[in-house]
C-alpha positions, 0 to 999 in steps of 0.5 A, spaced: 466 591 568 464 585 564 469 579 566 467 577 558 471 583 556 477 581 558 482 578 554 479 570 551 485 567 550 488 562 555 494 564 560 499 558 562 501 557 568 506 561 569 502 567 568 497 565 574 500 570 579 499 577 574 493 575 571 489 574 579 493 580 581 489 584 575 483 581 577 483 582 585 485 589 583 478 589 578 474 587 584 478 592 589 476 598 585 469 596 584 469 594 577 467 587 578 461 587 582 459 581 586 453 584 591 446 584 587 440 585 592 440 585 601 444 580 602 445 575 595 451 575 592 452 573 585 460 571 581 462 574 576 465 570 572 460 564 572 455 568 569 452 563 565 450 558 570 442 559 571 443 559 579 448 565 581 446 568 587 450 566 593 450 567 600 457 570 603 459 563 605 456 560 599 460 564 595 467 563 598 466 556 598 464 556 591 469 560 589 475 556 593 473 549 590 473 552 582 480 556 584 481 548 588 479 544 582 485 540 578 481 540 572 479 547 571 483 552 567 488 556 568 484 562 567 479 560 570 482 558 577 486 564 577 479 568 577 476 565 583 483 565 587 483 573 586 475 572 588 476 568 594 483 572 596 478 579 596 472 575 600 476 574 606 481 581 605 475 587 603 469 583 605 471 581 612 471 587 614 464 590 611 459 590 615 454 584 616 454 576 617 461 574 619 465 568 614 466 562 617 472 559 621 478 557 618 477 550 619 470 549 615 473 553 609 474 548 604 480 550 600 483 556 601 487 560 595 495 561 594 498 568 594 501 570 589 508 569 588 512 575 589 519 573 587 519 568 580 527 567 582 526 564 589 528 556 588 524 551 591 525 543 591 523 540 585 519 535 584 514 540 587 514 537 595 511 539 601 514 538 608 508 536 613 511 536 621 509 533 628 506 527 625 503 524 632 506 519 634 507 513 640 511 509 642 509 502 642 514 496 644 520 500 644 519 504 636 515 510 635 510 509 630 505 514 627 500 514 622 502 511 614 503 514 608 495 513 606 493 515 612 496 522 611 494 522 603 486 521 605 488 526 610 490 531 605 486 529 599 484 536 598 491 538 595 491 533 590 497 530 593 501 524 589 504 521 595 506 521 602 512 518 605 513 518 612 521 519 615 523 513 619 529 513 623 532 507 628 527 509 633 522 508 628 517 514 626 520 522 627 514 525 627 516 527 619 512 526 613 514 528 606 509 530 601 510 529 594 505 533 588 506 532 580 511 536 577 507 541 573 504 547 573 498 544 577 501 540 582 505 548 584 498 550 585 496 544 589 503 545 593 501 552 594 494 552 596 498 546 601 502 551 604 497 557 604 492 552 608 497 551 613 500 558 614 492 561 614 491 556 620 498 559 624 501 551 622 507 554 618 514 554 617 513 560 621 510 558 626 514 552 627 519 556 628 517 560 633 513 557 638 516 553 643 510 547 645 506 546 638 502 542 640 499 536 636 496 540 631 500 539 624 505 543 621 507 544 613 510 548 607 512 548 601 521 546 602 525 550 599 533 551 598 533 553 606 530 545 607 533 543 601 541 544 605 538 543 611 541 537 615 537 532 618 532 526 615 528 532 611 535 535 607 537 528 606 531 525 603 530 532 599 538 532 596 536 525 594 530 525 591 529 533 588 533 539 584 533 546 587 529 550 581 525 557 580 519 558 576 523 562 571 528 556 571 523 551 569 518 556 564 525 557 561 526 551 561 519 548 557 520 554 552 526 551 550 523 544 549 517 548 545 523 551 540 526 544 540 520 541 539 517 546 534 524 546 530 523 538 530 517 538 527 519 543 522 524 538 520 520 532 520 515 537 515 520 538 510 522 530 510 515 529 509 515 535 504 520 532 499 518 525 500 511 527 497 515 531 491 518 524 490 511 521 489 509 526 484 515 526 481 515 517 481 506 518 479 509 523 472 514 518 471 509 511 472 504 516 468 507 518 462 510 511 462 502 507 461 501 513 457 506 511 452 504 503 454 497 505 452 499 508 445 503 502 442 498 498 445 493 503 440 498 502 435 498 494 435 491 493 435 491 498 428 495 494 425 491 488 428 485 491 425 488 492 419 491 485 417 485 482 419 481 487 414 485 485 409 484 477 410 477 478 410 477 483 404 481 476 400 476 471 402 471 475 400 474 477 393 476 470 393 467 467 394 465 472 390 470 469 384 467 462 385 459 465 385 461 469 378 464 462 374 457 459 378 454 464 375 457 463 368 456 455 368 449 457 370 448 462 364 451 456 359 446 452 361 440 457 361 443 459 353 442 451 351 435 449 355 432 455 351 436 453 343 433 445 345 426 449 346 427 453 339 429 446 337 423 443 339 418 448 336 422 447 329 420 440 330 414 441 330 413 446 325 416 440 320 412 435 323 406 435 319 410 435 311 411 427 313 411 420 317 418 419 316 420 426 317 414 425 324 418 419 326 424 421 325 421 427 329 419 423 335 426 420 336 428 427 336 423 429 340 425 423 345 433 424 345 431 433 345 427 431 351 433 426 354 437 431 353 433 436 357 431 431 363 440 431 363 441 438 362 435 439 368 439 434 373 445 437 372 442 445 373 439 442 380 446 438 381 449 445 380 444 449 384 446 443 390 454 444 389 453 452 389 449 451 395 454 447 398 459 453 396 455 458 399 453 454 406 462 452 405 464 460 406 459 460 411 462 456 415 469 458 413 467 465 415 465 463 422 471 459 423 475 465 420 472 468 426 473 464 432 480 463 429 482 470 429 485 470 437 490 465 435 497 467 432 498 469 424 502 463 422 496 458 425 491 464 421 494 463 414 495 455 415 488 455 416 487 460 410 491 455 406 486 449 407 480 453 407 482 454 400 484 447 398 477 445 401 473 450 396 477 448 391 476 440 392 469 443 393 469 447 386 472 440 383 466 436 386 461 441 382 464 441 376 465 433 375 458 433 377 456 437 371 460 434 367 458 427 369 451 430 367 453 432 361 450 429 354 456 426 349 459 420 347 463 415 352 469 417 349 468 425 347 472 430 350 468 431 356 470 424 358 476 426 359 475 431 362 472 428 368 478 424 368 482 429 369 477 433 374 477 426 378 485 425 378 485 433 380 481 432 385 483 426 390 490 429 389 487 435 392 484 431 398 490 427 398 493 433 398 489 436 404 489 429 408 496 430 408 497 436 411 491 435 416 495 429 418 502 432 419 499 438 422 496 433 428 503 430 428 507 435 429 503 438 434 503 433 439 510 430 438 512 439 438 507 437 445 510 430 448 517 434 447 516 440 451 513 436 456 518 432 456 524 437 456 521 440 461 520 435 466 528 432 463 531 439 465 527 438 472 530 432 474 536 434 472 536 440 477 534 435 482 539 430 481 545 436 480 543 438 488 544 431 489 550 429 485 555 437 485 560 437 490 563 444 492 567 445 487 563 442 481 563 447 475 557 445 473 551 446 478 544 450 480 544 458 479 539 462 482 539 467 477 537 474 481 541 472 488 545 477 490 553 473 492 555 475 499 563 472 497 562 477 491 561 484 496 565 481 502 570 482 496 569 488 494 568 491 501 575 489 503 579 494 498 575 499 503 575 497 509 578 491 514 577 484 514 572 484 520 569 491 518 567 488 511 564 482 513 559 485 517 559 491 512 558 486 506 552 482 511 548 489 511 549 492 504 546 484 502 541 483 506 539 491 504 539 490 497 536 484 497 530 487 499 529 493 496 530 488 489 525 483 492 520 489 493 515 488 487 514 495 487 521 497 485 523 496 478 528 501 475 528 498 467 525 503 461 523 500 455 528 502 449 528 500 441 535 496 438 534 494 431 526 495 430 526 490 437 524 492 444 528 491 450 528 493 457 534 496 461 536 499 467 534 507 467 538 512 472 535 510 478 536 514 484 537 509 490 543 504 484 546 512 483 547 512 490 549 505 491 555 507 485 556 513 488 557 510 495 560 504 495 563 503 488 562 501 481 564 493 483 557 493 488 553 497 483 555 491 478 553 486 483 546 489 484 545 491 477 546 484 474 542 481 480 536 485 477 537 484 470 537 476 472 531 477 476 527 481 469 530 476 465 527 470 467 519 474 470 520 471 477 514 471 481 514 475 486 521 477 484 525 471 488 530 467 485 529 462 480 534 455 480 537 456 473 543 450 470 549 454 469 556 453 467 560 457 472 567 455 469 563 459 463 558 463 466 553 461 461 547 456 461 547 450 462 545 446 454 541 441 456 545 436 453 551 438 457 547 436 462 547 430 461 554 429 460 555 432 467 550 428 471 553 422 467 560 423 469 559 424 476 554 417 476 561 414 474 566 418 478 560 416 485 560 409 483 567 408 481 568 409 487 563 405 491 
């Protein structure tokens, strides 16, 4: 019979005696075969090890340290306990070499237990007699309680302890071993190594000179009531229990234990679900955040499409009349060149019409060294215009991040440039102009000129407006914020308790507030103490940056955040009330109102009379009145 066979589950400890009972019967009956050539033996449970033939003291010895050893398997060492059991029982009494003596084994096996309901002392002790002892100044003395564990180091003992009375050592020694499964073993294997050497309970019992050999057994309930040094120390320091008792007993902790962690995975299983159920919300919220964002960078896009689209419109105006004056221009050059070549032609009819034709000549070619300027003015004020929108539209680009209002502030003066621009051109073409000082083109020029340094009045102006009111909009800030900022210094330095103006910090939870509220649930002592915990608690879980139970809504075309159905505030309300639910709810809002950093408090100047902010002028006003009042009073 294979032994790989068997059943390859694990046995516990408590199936130990069935399981060695079943294999020793398999090697009675010969379905274990151990014998292999002559006088060799081989175990058949450690078929894999490359050395596995044995002589017969070989084998045993082999087999009682396996069955022996604290760190082995349950199984393991139950196979080896059966195979030693039937070495000294069956094989014994074949012919051959005989086994060694009792006293060169080096572990001898239990037997099995036959009656699971017998109690024994638990923790599992030994109870080790006629310890050798002397008397030596009046007191007997024996060997320690090291000396006796080094002695019986075999059994794994956790320690021994020698039993003393007034004369000094009674010759008695109690053996403790580990409450397992394991130390039950090594307490057997104790016991059985004593009763195979005839030093037993029994034997104790029995003999009338027991020499000065030791004696030991495993106590049971007959040691346990027992009077004397032995029943004292075993009714002090152990329980009287069987093994079924303490397999019950493990069997129930496995069940509580099993039931205590199904309950913690239901814990865990619905804790996860609030995760899942938190990441859709948080996901359909950046989801929602992702599309508005969309929807403003259109409408962005959009606003800036169409101010480029007016710009362009706007230069495109402004190259067509360039255009024009250039095609005006053009049209002239070519009627004087029409002009020159009549002159020509009636040159030679006479010399007074030749002189005359000359003058002509020299005021067409005047004229034409005029008109000539003024193309090349017009072609420097047209580049100029050009290089102008260039350089406006670069501007326009790198001032696209800023606000719209600044955009179009911008845009006003842009325009009131190229117009300053366009009126430079012309009043250069029109200087260039040939005509009378007093004609009409004189006029116009004026007019140009006036128009034009209204127009740079006019842009000088608003250049200079601008810059002041933007470092006096600056230089006020600044000092509004650091006015504020002393004044906040000096109200926590001039209030006294009762004042009715003084520093709030917005978002701080009132313990007054929720003593208050407690006392019309509970006593007087239980709310103060009811009062510091739900304080200090909710204080918590408000500072808690993860934590932020507001949703975003539209109210009359504006976004505005408010408090959603929270979980943790509905118990709240359903717990302790709706005047504690406005207490935490109104902390929260605070705290969103003013963005706190990392979610603390934030000193604000309030009126507490009136429960609102405090003006900056009311203030004053106070911080005044209490310097009077102080000095008043010095």
């Amino acid at each position: 019979m294979d032994p790989s066979s068997d059943e390859d589950t694990e046995i516990s400890d408590s199936e130990m005696d069935e399981y060695e009972g079943k294999i020793y019967a398999s090697l009675t009956s010969g379905d274990l075969k151990i014998k292999k050539n002559g006088e060799n033996y081989s175990c058949p449970f450690c078929c894999s090890k490359k050395k596995n033939s044995y002589s017969k003291n070989s084998l045993l010895q082999h087999a009682s340290g396996v069955g022996a050893a604290p760190n082995r398997q349950a199984k393991e060492k139950a196979t080896h306990r059966a195979l030693v059991k039937h070495l000294k029982n069956d094989l014994a009494k074949s012919p051959g070499p005989q086994l060694q003596p009792q006293s060169q084994i080096i572990s001898v096996d239990s037997q099995p237990l036959q009656n699971r309901d017998e109690k024994f002392v638990w923790p599992w002790m030994g109870i080790l007699v006629n310890v050798p002892t002397e008397c030596k100044d009046g007191r007997q003395v024996g060997a320690s309680g090291n000396r006796l564990k080094e002695q019986l180091s075999r059994f794994c003992a956790l320690k021994v302890i020698p039993l003393w009375t007034f004369r000094g050592h009674s010759g008695n020694a109690i053996v403790e071993f580990g409450k397992d499964w394991n130390g039950f073993r090594n307490a057997r294997t104790f016991e059985s190594h004593f009763a195979a050497g005839g030093h037993g309970k029994k034997n104790w019992m029995e003999r009338k000179n027991q020499g000065s050999e030791l004696y030991g057994w495993v106590a049971r309930a007959e040691d346990y009531n027992s009077p004397g040094l032995i029943g004292d120390h075993l009714r002090k320091n152990g329980d009287l229990k069987s093994v079924n008792d303490l397999s019950n007993e493990g069997a129930r902790k496995t069940d509580k234990l099993v039931a205590n962690l199904a309950n913690q995975i239901e814990v865990k299983n619905r804790y996860l679900q609030e995760l899942e159920s938190k990441y859709s919300e948080t996901t359909a919220s950046l989801e929602k955040m992702m599309g508005q964002k969309e929807q403003l960078l259109q409408s962005y896009n959009e606003e800036i499409r169409k101010m480029q689209q007016l710009a362009r419109r706007h230069s495109q105006k402004i190259i067509d009349e360039n255009q024009k004056l250039r095609s005006e221009l053009e049209a002239k050059m070519n009627e004087l060149d029409a002009r020159s070549k009549q002159l020509d032609e009636l040159a030679a009819k006479s010399d007074y019409d030749r002189r005359n034709l000359e003058q002509e000549k020299q005021k067409n070619a005047i004229k034409s060294s005029h008109l000539k300027m003024a193309t090349l003015e017009q072609q420097k004020a047209d580049e100029n215009v050009l290089k102008l929108v260039e350089e406006q539209k670069r501007e326009k680009q790198a001032a696209l991040n800023k606000i719209l209002k600044l955009e179009q502030q911008l845009d006003a003066k842009q325009k009131l440039e190229l117009e300053i621009q366009q009126l430079k051109g012309k009043l250069k073409v029109m200087e260039h102009m040939p005509g009378d000082e007093d004609s009409a083109s004189k006029n116009k020029i004026n007019e140009l000129s006036e128009e034009l340094q209204e127009k740079i009045d006019e842009l000088d102006a608003m250049e200079s407006l601008n810059q002041t009111l933007v470092i006096k909009e600056s230089k006020s800030n600044i000092e509004l914020q650091e006015a504020r900022k002393e004044l906040e210094n000096g109200l926590l330095d001039l209030s006294g308790g009762r004042a009715h103006i003084g520093i709030k910090r917005m978002g701080e939870l009132d313990l007054k507030a929720f003593a208050k509220a407690c006392r019309k649930k509970c006593s007087e002592e239980d709310a103060e103490v009811t009062a510091a915990f739900l304080c200090s608690k909710w204080e918590a879980e408000i500072k808690n940056p993860d934590w932020h139970p507001f949703k975003v809504v539209m109210a009359d075309g504006k976004e505005m955040e408010i408090i959603e159905d929270d979980a943790k505030l509905r118990e709240l309300k359903e717990e302790h009330g709706e005047e504690i639910y406005a207490l935490v709810t109104k902390a929260l809002r605070e705290l969103n109102e003013y963005k706190s950093k990392g979610s603390y408090p934030v000193g604000e100047l309030w009126n507490f009379k009136e429960d609102r902010k405090v003006t900056l002028k009311e203030a004053v006003q106070f911080v005044l009145k209490q310097w009077r009042a102080n000095r008043k009073k010095r």
